[in-house]
MARKE-198190 format. One record per residue (C-alpha): residue number from 1; residue in one letter; chain; x, y, z. Coordinates in steps of 0.25 Angstrom, whole numbers. Layout:
@seq->NUM, type->A, mol->A, east->X, north->Y, up->Z
...
//
This chain:
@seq->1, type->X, mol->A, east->-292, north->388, up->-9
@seq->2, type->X, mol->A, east->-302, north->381, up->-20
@seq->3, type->X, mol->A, east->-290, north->384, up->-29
@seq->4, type->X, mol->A, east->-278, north->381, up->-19
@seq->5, type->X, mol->A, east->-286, north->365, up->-17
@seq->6, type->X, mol->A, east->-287, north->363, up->-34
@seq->7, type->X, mol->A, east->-273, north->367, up->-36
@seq->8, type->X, mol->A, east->-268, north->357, up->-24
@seq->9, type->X, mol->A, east->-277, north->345, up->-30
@seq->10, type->X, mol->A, east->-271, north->348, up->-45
@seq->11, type->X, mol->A, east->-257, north->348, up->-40
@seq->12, type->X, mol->A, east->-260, north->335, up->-32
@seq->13, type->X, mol->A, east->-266, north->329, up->-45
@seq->14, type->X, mol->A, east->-253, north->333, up->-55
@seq->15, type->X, mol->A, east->-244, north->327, up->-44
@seq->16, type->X, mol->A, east->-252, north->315, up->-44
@seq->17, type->X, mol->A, east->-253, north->315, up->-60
@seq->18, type->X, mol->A, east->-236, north->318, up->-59
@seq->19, type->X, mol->A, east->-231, north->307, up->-50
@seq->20, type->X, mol->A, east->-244, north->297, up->-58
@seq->21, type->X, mol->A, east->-236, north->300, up->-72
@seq->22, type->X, mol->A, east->-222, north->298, up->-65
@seq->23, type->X, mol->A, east->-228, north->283, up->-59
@seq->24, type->X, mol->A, east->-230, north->282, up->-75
@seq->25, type->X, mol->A, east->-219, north->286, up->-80
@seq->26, type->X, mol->A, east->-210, north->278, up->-73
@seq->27, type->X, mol->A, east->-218, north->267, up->-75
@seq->28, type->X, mol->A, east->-219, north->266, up->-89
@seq->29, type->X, mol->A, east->-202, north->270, up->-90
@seq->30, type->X, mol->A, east->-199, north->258, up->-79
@seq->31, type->X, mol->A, east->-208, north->247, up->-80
@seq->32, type->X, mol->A, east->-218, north->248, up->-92
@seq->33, type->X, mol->A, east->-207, north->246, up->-104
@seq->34, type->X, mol->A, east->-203, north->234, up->-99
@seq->35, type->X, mol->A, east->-217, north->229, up->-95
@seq->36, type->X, mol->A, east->-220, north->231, up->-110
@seq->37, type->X, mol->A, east->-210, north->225, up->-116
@seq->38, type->X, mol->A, east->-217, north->211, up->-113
@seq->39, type->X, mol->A, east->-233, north->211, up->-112
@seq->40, type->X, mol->A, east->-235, north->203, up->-99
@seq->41, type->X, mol->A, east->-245, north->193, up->-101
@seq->42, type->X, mol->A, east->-254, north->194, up->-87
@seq->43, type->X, mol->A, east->-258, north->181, up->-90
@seq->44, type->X, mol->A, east->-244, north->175, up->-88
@seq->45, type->X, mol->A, east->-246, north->160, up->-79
@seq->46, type->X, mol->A, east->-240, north->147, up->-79
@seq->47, type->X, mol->A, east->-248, north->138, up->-86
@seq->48, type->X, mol->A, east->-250, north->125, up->-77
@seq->49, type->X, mol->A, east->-242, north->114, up->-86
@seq->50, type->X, mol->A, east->-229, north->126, up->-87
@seq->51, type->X, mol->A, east->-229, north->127, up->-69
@seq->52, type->X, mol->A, east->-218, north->119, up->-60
@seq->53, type->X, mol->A, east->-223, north->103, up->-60
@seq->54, type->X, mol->A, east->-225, north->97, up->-46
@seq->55, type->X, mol->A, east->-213, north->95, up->-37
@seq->56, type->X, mol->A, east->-206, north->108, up->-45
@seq->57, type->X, mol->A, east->-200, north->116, up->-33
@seq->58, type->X, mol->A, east->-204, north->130, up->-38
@seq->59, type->X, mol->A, east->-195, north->143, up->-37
@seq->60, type->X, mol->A, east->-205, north->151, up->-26
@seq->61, type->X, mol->A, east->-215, north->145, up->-15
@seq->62, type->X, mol->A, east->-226, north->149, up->-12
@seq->63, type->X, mol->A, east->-227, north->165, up->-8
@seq->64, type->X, mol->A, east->-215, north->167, up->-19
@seq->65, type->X, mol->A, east->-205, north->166, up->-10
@seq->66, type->X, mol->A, east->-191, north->157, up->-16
@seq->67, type->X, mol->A, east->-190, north->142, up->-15
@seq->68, type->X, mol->A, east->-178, north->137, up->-7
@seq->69, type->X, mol->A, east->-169, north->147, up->2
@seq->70, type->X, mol->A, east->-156, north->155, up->-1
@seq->71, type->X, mol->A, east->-144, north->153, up->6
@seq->72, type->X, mol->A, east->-139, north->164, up->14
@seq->73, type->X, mol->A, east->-122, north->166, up->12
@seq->74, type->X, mol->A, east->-112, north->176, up->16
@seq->75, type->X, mol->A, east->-98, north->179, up->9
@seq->76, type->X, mol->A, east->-87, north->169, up->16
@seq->77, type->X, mol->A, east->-75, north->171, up->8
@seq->78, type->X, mol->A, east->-64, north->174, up->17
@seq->79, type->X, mol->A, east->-62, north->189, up->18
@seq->80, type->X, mol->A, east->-51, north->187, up->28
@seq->81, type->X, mol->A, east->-42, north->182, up->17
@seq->82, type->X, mol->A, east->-43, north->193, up->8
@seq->83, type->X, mol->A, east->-32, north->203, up->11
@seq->84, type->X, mol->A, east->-29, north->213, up->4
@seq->85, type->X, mol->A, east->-14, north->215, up->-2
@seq->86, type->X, mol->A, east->-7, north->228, up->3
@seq->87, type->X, mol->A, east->3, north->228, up->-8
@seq->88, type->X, mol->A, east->-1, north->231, up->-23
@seq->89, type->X, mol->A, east->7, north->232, up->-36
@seq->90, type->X, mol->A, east->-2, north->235, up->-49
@seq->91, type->X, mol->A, east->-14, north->234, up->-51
@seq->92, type->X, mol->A, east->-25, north->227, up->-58
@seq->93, type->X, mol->A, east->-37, north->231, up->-67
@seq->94, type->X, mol->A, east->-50, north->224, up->-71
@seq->95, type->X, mol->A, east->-63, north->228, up->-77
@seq->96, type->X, mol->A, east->-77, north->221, up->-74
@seq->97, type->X, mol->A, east->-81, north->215, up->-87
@seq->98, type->X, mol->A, east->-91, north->205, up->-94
@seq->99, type->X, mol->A, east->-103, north->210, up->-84
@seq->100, type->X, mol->A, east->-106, north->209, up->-69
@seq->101, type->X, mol->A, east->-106, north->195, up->-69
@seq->102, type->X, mol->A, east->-91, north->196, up->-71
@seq->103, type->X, mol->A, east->-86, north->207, up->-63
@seq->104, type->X, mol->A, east->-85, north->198, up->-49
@seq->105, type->X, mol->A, east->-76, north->187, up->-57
@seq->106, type->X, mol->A, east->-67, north->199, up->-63
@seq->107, type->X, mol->A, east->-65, north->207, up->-49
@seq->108, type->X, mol->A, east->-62, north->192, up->-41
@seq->109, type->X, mol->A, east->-52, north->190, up->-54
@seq->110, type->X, mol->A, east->-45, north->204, up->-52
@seq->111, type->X, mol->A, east->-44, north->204, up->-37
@seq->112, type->X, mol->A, east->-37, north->187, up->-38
@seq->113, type->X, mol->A, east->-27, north->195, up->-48
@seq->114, type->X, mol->A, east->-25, north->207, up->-39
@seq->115, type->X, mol->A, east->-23, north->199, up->-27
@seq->116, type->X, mol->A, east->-14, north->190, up->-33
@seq->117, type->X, mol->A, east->-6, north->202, up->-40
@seq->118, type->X, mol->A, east->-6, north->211, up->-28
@seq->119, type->X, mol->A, east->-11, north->221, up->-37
@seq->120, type->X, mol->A, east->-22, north->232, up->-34
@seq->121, type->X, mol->A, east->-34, north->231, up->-40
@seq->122, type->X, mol->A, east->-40, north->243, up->-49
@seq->123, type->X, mol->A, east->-56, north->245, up->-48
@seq->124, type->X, mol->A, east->-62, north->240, up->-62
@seq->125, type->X, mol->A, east->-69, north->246, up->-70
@seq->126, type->X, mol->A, east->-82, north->240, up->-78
@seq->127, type->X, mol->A, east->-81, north->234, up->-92
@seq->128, type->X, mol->A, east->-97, north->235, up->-98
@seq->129, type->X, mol->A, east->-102, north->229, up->-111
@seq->130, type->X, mol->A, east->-97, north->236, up->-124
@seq->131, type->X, mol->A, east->-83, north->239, up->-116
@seq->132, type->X, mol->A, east->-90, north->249, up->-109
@seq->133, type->X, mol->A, east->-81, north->253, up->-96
@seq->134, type->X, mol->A, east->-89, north->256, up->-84
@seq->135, type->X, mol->A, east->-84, north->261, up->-69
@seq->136, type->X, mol->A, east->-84, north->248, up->-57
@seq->137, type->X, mol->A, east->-93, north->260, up->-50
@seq->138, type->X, mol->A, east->-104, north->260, up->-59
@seq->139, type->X, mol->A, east->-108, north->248, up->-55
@seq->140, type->X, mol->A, east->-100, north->243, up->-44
@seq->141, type->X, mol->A, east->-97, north->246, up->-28
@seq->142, type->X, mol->A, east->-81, north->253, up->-31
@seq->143, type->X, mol->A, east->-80, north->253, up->-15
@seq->144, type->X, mol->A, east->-86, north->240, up->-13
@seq->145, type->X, mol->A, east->-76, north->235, up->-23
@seq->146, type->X, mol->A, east->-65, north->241, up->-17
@seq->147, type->X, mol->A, east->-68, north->239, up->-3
@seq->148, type->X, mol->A, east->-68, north->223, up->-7
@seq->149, type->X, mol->A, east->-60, north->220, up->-16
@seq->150, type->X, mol->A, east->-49, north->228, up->-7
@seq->151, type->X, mol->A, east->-48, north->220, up->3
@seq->152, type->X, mol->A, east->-42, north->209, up->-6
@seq->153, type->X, mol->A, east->-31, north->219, up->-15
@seq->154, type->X, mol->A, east->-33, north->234, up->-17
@seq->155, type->X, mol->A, east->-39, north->240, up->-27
@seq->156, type->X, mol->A, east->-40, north->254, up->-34
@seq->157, type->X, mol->A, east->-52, north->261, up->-38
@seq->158, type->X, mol->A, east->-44, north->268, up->-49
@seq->159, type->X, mol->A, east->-33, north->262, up->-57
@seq->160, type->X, mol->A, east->-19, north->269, up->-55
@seq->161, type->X, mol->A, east->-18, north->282, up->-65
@seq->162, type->X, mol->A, east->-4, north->277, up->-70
@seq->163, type->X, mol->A, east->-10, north->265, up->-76
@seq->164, type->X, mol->A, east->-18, north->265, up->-90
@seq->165, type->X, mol->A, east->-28, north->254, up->-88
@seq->166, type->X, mol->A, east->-28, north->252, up->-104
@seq->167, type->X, mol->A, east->-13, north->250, up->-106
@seq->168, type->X, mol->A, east->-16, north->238, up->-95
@seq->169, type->X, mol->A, east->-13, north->222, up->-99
@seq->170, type->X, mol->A, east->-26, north->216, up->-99
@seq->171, type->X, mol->A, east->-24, north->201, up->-93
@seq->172, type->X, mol->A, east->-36, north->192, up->-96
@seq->173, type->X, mol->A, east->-39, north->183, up->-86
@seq->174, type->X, mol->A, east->-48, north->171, up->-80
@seq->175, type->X, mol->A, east->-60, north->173, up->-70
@seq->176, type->X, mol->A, east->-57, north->166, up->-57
@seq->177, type->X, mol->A, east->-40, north->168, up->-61
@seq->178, type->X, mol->A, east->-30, north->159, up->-54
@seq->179, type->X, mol->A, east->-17, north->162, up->-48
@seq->180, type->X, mol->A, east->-10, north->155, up->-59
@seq->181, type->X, mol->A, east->-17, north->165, up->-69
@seq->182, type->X, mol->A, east->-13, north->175, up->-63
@seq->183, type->X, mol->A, east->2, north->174, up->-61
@seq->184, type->X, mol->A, east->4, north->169, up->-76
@seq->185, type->X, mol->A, east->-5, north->179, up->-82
@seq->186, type->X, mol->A, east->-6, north->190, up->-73
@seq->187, type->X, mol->A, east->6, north->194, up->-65
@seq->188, type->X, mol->A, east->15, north->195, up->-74
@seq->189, type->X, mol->A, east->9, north->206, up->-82
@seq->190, type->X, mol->A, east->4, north->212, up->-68
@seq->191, type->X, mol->A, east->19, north->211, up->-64
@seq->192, type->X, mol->A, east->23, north->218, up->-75
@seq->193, type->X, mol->A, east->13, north->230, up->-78
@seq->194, type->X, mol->A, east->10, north->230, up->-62
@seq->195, type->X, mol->A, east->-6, north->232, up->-69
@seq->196, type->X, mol->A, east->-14, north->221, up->-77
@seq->197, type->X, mol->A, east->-31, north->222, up->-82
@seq->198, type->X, mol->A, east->-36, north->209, up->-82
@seq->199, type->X, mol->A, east->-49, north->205, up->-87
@seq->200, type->X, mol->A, east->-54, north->192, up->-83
@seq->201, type->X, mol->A, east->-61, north->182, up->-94
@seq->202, type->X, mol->A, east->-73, north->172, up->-90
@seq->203, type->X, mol->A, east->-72, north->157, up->-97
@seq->204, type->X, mol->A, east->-68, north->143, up->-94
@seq->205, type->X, mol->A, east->-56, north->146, up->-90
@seq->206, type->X, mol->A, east->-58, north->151, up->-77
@seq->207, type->X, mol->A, east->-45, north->145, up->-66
@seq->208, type->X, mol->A, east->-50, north->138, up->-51
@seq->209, type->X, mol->A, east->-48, north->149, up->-38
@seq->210, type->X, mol->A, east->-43, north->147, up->-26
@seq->211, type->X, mol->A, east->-51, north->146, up->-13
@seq->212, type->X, mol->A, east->-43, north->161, up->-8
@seq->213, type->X, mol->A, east->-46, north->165, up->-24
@seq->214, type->X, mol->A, east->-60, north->162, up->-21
@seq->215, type->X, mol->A, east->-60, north->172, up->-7
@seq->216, type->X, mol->A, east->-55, north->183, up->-17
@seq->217, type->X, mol->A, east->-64, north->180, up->-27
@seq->218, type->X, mol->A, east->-77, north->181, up->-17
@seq->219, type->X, mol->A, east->-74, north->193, up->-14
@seq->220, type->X, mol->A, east->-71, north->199, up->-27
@seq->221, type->X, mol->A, east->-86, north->191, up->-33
@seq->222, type->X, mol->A, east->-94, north->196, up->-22
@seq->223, type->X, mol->A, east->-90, north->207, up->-14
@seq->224, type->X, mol->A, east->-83, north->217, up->-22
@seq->225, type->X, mol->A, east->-92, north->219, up->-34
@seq->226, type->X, mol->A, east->-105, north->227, up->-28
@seq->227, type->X, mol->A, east->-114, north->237, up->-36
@seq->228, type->X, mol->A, east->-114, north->253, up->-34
@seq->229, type->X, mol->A, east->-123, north->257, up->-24
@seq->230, type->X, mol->A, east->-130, north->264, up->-37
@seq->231, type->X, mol->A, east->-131, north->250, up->-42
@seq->232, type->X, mol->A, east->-135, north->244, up->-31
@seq->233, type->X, mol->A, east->-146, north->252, up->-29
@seq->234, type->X, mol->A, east->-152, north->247, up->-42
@seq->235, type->X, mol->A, east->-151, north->233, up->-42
@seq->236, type->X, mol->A, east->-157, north->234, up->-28
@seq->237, type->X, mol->A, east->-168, north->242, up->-33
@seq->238, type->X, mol->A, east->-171, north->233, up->-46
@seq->239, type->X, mol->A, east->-171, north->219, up->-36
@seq->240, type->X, mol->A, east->-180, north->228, up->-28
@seq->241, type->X, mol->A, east->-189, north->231, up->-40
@seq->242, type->X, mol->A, east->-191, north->215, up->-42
@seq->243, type->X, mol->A, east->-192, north->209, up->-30
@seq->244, type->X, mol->A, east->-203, north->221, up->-27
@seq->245, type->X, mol->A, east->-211, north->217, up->-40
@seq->246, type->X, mol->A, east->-209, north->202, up->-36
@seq->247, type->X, mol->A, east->-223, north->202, up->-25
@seq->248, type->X, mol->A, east->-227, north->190, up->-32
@seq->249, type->X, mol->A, east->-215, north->182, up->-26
@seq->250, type->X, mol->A, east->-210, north->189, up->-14
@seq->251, type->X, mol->A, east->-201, north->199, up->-20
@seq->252, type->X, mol->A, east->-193, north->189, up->-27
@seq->253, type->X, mol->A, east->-189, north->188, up->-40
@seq->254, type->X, mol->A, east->-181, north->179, up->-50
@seq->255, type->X, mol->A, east->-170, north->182, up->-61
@seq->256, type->X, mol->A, east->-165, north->178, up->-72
@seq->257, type->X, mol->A, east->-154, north->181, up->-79
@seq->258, type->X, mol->A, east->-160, north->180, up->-93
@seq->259, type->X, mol->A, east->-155, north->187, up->-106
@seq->260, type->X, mol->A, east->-160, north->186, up->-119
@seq->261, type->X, mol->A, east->-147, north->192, up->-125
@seq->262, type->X, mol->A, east->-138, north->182, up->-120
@seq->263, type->X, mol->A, east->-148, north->171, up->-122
@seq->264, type->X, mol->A, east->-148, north->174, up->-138
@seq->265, type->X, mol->A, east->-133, north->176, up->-140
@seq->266, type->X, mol->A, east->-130, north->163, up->-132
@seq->267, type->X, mol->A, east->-140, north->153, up->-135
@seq->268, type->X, mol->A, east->-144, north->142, up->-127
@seq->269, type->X, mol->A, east->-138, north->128, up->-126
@seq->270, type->X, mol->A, east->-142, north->114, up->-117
@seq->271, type->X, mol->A, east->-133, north->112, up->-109
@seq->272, type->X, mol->A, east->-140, north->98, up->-105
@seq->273, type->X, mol->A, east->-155, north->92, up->-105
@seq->274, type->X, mol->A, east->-159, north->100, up->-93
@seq->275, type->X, mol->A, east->-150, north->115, up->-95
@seq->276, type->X, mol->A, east->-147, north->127, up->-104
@seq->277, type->X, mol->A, east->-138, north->137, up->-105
@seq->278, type->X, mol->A, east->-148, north->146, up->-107
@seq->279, type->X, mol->A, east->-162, north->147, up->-105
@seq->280, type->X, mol->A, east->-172, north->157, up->-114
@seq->281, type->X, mol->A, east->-184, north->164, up->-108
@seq->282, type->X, mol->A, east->-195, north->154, up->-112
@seq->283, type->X, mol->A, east->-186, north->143, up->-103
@seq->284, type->X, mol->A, east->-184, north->154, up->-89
@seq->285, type->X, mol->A, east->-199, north->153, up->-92
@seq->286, type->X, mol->A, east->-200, north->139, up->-91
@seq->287, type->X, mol->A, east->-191, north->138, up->-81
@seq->288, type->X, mol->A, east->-196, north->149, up->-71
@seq->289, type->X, mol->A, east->-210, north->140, up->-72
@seq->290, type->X, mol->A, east->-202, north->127, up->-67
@seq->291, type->X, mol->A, east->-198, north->131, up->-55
@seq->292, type->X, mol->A, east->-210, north->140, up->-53
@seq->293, type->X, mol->A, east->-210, north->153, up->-54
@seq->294, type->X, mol->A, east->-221, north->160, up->-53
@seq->295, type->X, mol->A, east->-225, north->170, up->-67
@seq->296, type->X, mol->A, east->-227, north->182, up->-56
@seq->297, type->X, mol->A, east->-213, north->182, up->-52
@seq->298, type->X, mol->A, east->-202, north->191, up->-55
@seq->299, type->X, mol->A, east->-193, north->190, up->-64
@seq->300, type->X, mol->A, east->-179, north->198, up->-67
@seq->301, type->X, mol->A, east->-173, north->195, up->-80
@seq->302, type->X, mol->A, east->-158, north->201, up->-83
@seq->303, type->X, mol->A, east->-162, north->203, up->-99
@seq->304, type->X, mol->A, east->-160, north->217, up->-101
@seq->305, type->X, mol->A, east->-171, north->224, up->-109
@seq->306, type->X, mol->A, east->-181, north->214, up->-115
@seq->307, type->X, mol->A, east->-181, north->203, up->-125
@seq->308, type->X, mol->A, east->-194, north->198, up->-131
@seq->309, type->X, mol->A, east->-189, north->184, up->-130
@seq->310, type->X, mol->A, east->-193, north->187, up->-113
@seq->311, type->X, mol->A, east->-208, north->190, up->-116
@seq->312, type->X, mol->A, east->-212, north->175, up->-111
@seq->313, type->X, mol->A, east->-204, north->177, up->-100
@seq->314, type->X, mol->A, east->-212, north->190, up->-94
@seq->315, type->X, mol->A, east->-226, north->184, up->-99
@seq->316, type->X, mol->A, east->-224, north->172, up->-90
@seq->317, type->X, mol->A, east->-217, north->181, up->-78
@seq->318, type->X, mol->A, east->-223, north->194, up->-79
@seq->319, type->X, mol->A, east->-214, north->200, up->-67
@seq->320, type->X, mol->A, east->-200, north->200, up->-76
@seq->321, type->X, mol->A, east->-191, north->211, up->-77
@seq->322, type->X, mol->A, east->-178, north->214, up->-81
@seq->323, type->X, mol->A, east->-168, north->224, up->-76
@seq->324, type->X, mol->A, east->-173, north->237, up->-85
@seq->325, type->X, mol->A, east->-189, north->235, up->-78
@seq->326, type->X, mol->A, east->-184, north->235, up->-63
@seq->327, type->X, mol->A, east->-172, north->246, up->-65
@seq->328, type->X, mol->A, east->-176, north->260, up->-58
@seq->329, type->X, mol->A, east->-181, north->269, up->-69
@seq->330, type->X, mol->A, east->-170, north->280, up->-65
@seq->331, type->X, mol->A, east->-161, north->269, up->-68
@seq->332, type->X, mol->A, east->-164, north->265, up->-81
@seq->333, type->X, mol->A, east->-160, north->278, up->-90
@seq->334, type->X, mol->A, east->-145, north->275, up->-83
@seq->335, type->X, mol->A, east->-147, north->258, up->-87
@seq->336, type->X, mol->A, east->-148, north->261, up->-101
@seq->337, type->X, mol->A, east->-139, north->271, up->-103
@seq->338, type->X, mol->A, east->-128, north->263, up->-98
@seq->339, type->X, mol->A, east->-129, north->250, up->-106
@seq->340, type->X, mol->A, east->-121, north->241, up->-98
@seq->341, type->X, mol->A, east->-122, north->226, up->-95
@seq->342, type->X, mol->A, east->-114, north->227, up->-84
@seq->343, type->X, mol->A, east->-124, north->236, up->-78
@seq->344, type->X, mol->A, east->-135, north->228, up->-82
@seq->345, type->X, mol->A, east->-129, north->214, up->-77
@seq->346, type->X, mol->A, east->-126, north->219, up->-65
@seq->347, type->X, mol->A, east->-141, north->223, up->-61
@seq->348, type->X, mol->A, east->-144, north->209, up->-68
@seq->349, type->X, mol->A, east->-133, north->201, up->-59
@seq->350, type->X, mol->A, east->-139, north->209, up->-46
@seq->351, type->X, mol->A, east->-154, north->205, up->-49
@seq->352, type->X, mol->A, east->-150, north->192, up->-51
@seq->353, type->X, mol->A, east->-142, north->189, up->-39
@seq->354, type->X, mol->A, east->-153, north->196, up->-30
@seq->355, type->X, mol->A, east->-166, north->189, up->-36
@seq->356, type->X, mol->A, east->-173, north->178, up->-30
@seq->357, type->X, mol->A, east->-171, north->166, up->-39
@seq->358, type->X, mol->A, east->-159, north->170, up->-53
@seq->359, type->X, mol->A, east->-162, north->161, up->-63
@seq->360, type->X, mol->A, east->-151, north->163, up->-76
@seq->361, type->X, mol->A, east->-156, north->160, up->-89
@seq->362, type->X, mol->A, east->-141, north->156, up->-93
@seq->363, type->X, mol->A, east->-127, north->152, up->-87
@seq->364, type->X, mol->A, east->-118, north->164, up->-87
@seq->365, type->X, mol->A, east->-109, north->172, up->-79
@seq->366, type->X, mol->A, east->-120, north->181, up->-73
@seq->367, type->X, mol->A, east->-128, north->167, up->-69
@seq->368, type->X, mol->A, east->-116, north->163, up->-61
@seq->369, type->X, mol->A, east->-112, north->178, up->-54
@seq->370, type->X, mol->A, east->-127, north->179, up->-51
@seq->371, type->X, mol->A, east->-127, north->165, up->-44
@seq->372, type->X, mol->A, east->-115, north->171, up->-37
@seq->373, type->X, mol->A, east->-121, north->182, up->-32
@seq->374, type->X, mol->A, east->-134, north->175, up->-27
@seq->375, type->X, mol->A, east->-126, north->165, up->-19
@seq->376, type->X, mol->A, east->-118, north->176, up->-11
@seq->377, type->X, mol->A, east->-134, north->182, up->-11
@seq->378, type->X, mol->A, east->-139, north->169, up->-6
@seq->379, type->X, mol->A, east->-148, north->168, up->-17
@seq->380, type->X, mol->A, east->-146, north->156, up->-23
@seq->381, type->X, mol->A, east->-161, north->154, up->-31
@seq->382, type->X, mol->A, east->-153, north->152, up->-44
@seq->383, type->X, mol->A, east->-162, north->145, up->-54
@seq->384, type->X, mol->A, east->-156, north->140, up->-68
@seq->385, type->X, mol->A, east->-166, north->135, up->-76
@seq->386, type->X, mol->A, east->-168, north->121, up->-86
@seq->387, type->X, mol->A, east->-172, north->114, up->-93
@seq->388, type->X, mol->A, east->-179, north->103, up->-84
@seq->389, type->X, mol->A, east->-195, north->103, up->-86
@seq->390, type->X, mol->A, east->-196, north->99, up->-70
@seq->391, type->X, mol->A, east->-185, north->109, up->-64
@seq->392, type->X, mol->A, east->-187, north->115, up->-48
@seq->393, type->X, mol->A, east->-180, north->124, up->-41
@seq->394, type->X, mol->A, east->-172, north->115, up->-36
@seq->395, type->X, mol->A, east->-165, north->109, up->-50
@seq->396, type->X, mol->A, east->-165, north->122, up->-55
@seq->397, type->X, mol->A, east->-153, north->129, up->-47
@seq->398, type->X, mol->A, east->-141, north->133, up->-51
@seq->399, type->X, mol->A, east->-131, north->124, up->-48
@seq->400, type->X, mol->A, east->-123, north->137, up->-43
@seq->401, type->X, mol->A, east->-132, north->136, up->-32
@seq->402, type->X, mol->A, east->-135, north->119, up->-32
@seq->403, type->X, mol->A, east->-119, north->115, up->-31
@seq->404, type->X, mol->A, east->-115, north->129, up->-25
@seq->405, type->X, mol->A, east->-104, north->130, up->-35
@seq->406, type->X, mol->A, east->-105, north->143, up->-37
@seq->407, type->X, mol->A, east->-90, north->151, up->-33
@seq->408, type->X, mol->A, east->-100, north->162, up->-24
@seq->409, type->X, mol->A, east->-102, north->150, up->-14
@seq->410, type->X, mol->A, east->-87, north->152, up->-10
@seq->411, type->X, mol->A, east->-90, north->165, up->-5
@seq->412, type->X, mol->A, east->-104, north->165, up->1
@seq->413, type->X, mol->A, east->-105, north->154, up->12
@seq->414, type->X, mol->A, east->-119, north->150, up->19
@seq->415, type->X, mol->A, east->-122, north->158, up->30
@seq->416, type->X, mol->A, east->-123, north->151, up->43
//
């Protein structure tokens, strides 16, 4: 029995000893690399002359809850008007391109062309950086796509066997496309070859769009373009991870989109006394001390990997992660391997719109899609930073959100 009792005890001490090395292991492969990139200084405070002056509205009250309340909308383009054509005759093809931050501005164009065509749609495909083709699937909802988009014109999952995709004419196009573009450019190729590939390009050159253009565009920009439930389970599970490291502040956490990458190949210039383009990580600093931030607060940055230029950053806010230290370890080996930007701004983009306060670091495509997104969220804590020594909350807001003349206040009314 002696014998039976030691056996036992030793068995109990090597599972212990087993799940104590896994704890470790897992540890050390999830969270320590990134930890030890940037030696924390435990010491980091505000000193006294760099803390809000008096009268400053600061960023969170007492507690760590948000200054100031979000507003609380619902979609209210007119859904009734949508009706979908029976009758099609050729079809049109696309791809997603430039990044996520694109793809919403490229499916509203295709579906305008389509409607105005009578044409069917044929399911995208994904164009990723280094002309890497991806399938809509691997990151986006194919049903959910199909299901909203076709009840506005039809569209097929598969292109027709009979037509070769590659011997297509590509047609290059403006974002937000009028009805005039489209009968001088468009239909007489699409007439002709009953197919047409167009591909949309982003400049200064964008044409107006009507009030009934706007209904469509609604519902291409923020119903149809949904993640994989595969997807979606891991941008939930990240935003999970930092708002339950965020005890200091309630569970919540601020982004910002801040690369160095981008920073270093664009360069930043005035634009006035008071405003940048771009702001470095030395000026977030400064400007997350103005409206009072406090150094135990989270912090999500987009950089992906790390940049020694960021050390200041983390000394003075401890709590700052990127998207490779909150990813599930099972997901990482998966992360690498892939390489792709698309897949990396999409979990950037979906951070961004889901955190408590956004704060870009420069003016770009993805600051204005994220601002989208948080409207129809109703999170409307969007913060740009300046120049001004006596900033508040208050000065600080986008002008997105100020003037509400961003094109997502169209299609997300107050809820009353």
């Amino acid at each position: 029995m002696g014998a039976i009792d030691l056996r036992q005890v030793m068995a109990a001490i090597l599972t212990f000893s087993m799940f104590a090395m896994l704890g470790n292991m897992i540890k050390r492969e999830h969270i320590d690399p990134f930890l030890e990139i940037v030696p924390v200084s435990q010491t980091a405070e505000y000193e006294p002359s760099q803390t809000p002056k008096h009268g400053t509205v600061k960023l969170f009250e007492v507690g760590g809850s948000i200054k100031g309340s979000n507003e609380t909308r619902k979609p209210c383009w007119r859904k009734d008007s949508l009706n979908n054509e029976k009758k099609s005759d050729g079809y049109v093809f696309f791809s997603l391109t430039h990044g996520p931050e694109y793809h919403a501005s490229q499916v509203a164009n295709a579906v305008m062309i389509v409607k105005h065509l009578r044409a069917a749609l044929v399911l995208p495909d994904i164009k990723d950086s280094g002309d890497k083709r991806r399938y809509f699937k691997e990151i986006y909802d194919v049903n959910k796509f199909i299901t909203s988009v076709g009840r506005v014109v039809k569209v097929h999952k598969d292109p027709p066997p009979e037509i070769s995709i590659s011997k297509l004419q590509i047609v290059r196009i403006p974002n937000q496309v009028s009805d005039k573009y489209i009968i001088e450019n468009i239909e007489p190729i699409f007439k002709k070859n009953h197919s047409v590939k167009i591909a949309t390009y982003f400049g200064d050159t964008s044409l107006s769009i009507g009030k009934l253009d706007k209904e469509y565009q609604c519902l291409a920009s923020f119903e149809s373009l949904k993640f994989n439930e595969d997807f979606q389970d891991l941008v939930d599970s990240m935003v999970e991870t930092l708002r339950s490291i965020s005890l200091n502040s309630n569970g919540h956490f601020v982004a910002v989109d801040l690369r160095v990458e981008v920073l270093e190949k664009h360069g930043c210039r005035l634009i006035d006394q008071m405003q940048k383009d771009c702001y470095d990580a030395e000026e977030i600093i400064d400007f997350l001390k103005k409206i009072g931030v406090d150094s135990n607060t989270t912090i999500y940055l987009t950089q992906g990997g790390w940049h020694s230029s960021l050390s200041s950053l983390r000394n003075h806010f401890p709590h700052t992660y990127n998207k490779d230290a909150i990813m599930p370890v099972y997901e990482k080996a998966k992360f690498l391997a892939l390489k792709s930007e698309t897949y990396e701004k999409a979990i950037d983009m979906y951070i961004c719109s889901q955190a408590d306060v956004f704060i870009p670091a420069f003016r770009s495509r993805f600051y204005t899609s994220v601002v989208g997104e948080r409207i129809g969220n109703g999170k409307e804590h969007v913060l740009v930073p300046s120049k001004n020594a006596s900033l508040s909350v208050g000065d600080s807001m986008s002008q997105y959100i100020v003037k509400k003349t961003h094109f997502a206040y169209s299609c997300f009314c107050l809820e009353t």
